[in-house]
C-alpha angles and dihedrals in degrees: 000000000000100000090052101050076050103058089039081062101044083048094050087041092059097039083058088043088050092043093051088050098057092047081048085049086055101093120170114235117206140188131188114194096153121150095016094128101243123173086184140028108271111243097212104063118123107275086225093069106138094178123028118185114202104156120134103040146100095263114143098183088231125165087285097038079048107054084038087058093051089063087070095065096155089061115132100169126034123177130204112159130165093358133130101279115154112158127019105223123214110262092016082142111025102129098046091099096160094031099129099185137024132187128196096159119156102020136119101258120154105149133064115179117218091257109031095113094047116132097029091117105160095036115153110177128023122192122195098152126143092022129119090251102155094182134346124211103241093216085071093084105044092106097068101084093165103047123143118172124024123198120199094141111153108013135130089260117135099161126029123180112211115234118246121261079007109156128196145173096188140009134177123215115146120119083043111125089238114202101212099195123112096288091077096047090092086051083047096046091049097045084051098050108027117078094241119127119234102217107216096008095162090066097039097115146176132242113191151055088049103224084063096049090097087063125075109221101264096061104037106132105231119198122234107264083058090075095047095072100048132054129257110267083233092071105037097091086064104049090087092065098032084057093049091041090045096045084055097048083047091060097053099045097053091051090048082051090050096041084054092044097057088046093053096050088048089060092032080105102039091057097045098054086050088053090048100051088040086059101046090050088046091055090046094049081051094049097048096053091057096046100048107080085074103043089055082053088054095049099035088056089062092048090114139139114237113258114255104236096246099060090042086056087056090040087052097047084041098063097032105059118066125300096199094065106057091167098071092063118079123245102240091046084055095049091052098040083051084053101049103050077049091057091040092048105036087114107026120119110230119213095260097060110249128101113239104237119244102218095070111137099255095198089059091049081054096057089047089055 
């Protein structure tokens, strides 16, 4: 058993010696070619360079100055300072996969294209002072995941959007033009809740409007409607993820409004003609119960018993001698034939409206006649 937990520490012994030697092994290479005059990065300098100092020349970081750079690709620090940069190309450091930290201070540079900071992965510091920078795009700097300290001191920058999920220690933003209107409350919120440092505070300014430019831009007093128009820094590091999860509800439910559109348009006529046939029985309905009081008079006057043919024959011989001479009718004939146009007309419905009533004396009506 001893002679196991032994070996186990000889072996952990030598995998600390091992591990010492190749740090040992890590020598930093450096190379100062500063004031010589380049207008391009030499091609025969030693592939293990570490740190290359360039600054003080005539170099423009063009295509060629570009795919020399990529040969160094154990470069951690790379200085460029007060040359002839003018655009920073996509891709200008793809390849400088270990550089750290990176200075392009004093130069011309006025152009950033969207990539040209892809593949530094493990940047640390990234220095753009002293340039003629007007506005960045803050999604320029999204692939540097590990990045520490941020430079942009004396630019032509008056706004500047922070990047989302973007995380600082320090940042440097004084001898900028800074427009302290409510377009910069989301850059002071975040400089007041997040735990980055602002270098030189007390001299970041602003420029305009004129009646701030007493107050540095943590500190401008912005008015109410100002934080309407902007999120909660609280929320602002999930914006990224609410957008993406609300395009794709969007989506959705554009595709579910357009499925039901095209639905709806395919029964339009359906239900119209419903509508429509709905509308004509209702009025008919309508119609007939108005109506139906005098169809029930109409019927009701043909409601009637058939005649026996005796008593049309006396209906008959009443009607056709001569009413003028009464007398010549006898009375008994008279009385029937009374009470048969009663019986024939109990229901009837004279012109002038009104229904004789059958229980008139009809031996009255006799003596009358």
């Amino acid at each position: 058993m001893k002679t196991i937990s032994i070996t186990i520490l000889f072996w952990l012994l030598s995998i600390l010696l091992l591990s010492d030697e190749s740090q040992t092994s890590k020598i930093e290479v450096t190379y100062n070619y500063t004031a010589k005059n380049y207008t391009l990065i030499p091609e025969n300098i030693n592939k293990d360079v570490t740190i290359l100092d360039l600054s003080y020349n005539q170099i423009t970081l063009n295509i060629k100055d570009t795919r020399v750079l990529q040969t160094y690709f154990l470069l951690t620090e790379l200085y460029l300072i007060e040359n002839n940069v003018i655009i920073l190309h996509n891709n200008s450091f793809g390849k400088l996969s270990n550089l750290e930290i990176l200075n392009i201070c004093r130069n011309s540079i006025h152009i950033i294209q969207h990539n040209a900071f892809i593949g530094l992965n493990k940047l640390k510091q990234l220095h753009l002072c002293q340039n003629k920078i007007l506005e960045l795009n803050s999604d320029i700097f999204i692939p540097l995941k590990n990045l520490i300290l941020l430079n942009l001191q004396g630019n032509l920058i008056n706004y500047f959007d922070v990047p989302q999920l973007f995380h600082l220690e320090f940042i440097i933003l004084y001898g900028n033009p800074w427009n302290c209107s409510c377009s910069l409350l989301s850059l002071q919120n975040w400089l007041n809740t997040s735990n980055v440092t602002l270098e030189n505070e007390n001299i970041t300014m602003c420029s305009y409007p004129d009646i701030l430019n007493r107050y540095n831009i943590k500190m401008v007093p912005y008015e109410a409607k100002c934080y309407s128009k902007f999120p909660s820094p609280i929320t602002a590091d999930l914006y990224h993820f609410q957008s993406v999860r609300d395009s794709t509800f969007n989506s959705s439910l554009n595709n579910l409004t357009s499925n039901s559109e095209r639905e709806s348009h395919g029964k339009s006529w359906t239900l119209l003609i419903g509508v429509v046939v709905t509308v004509l029985v209702t009025s008919l309905l309508i119609s007939i119960a108005i109506k139906c009081p005098v169809w029930y008079n109409f019927l009701l006057s043909y409601n009637h018993h058939r005649l026996e043919e005796h008593e049309a024959e006396t209906y008959e011989d009443s009607f056709t001698g001569n009413p003028s001479s009464p007398s010549q009718i006898p009375d008994t004939n008279s009385e029937e034939t009374t009470v048969i146009f009663e019986q024939l007309h109990s229901f009837v419905v004279d012109d002038d409206g009104f229904i004789e009533d059958k229980y008139i004396d009809t031996h009255e009506l006799h003596e009358e006649n």
